[in-house]
N, C-alpha and C positions, 0 to 999 in steps of 0.2 A: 504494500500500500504506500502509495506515494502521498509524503507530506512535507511540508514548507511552513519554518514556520520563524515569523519574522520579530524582532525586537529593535528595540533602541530608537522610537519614538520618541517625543514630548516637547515641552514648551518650551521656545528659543524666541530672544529680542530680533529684529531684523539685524543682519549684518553676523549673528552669531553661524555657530558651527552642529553638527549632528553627525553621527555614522549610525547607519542601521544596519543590523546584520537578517539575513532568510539561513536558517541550517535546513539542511533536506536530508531528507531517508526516504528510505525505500526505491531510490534512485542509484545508476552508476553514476553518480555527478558527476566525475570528471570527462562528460562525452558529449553533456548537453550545453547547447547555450542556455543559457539564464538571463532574467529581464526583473527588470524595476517598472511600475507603473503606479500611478496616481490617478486617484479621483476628488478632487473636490464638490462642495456641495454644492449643486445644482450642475454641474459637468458631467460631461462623459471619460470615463475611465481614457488615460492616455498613457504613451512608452514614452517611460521616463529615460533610461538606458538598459542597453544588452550588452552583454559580455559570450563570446563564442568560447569552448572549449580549449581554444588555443591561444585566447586573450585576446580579441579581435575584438573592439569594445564600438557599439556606435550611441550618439546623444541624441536627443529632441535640441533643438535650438536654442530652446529657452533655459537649457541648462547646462549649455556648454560653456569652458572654461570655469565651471562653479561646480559642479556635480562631477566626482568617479567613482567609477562602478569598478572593481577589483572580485576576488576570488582566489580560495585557498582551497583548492581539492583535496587535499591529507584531512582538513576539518570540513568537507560536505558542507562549506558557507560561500555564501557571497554578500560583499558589501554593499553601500551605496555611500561615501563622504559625502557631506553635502556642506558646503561652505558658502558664504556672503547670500546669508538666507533671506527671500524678501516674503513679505506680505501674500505675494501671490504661489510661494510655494506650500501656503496651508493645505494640508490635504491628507488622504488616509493613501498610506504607500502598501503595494501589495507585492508580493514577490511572484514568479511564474516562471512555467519550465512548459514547453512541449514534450512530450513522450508516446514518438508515433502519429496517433491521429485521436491521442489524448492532452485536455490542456489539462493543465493545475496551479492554481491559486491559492497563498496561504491566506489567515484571516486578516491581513490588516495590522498596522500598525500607525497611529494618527499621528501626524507631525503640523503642530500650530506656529506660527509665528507671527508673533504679537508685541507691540510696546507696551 
């Protein structure tokens, strides 16, 4: 049974810093790409960044040069650092993996930022 399951949310000033981590089981992680996505409220869920098996990382625009996506296969994690955090990166981050012509999402982890 495949599961994802992400930490290291919570409340950050604008300009502050965050890393979240997703651990997965039930997966060979070290074969899949792995993804970051965001939904805020009243939005449609979006790809924040992915990272390929072989470290091949791509961004959304709006979070390039401020957001990286990293991963350590010995610990079944992938990161997300997220630095010079603004306003409009409030949102619930989920983590995601293809497997075949199966998707999986863990439950979420909310990341606010606020003065």
């Amino acid at each position: 049974q495949v599961q994802l399951v992400e930490s290291g949310g919570g409340l950050v000033q604008p300009g502050g810093s965050l890393r979240l981590s997703c651990e997965a089981s039930g997966i060979i992680f070290g074969i899949y790409t792995m993804a970051w996505h965001r939904q805020a409220p009243g939005k449609k869920r979006e790809l924040v960044a992915s990272i390929t098996n072989v470290g091949g990382t791509n961004y959304a625009d709006s979070v390039k040069g401020r957001f990286t996506i990293s991963r350590d296969n010995a610990k079944n994690t992938v990161y997300l650092q997220m630095n010079s955090l603004k306003l409009e990166d409030t949102a619930v981050y989920y983590c995601n993996v293809w497997v075949g012509r199966n998707e999986y999402w863990g439950q979420g982890t909310q990341v606010t930022v606020s003065s």
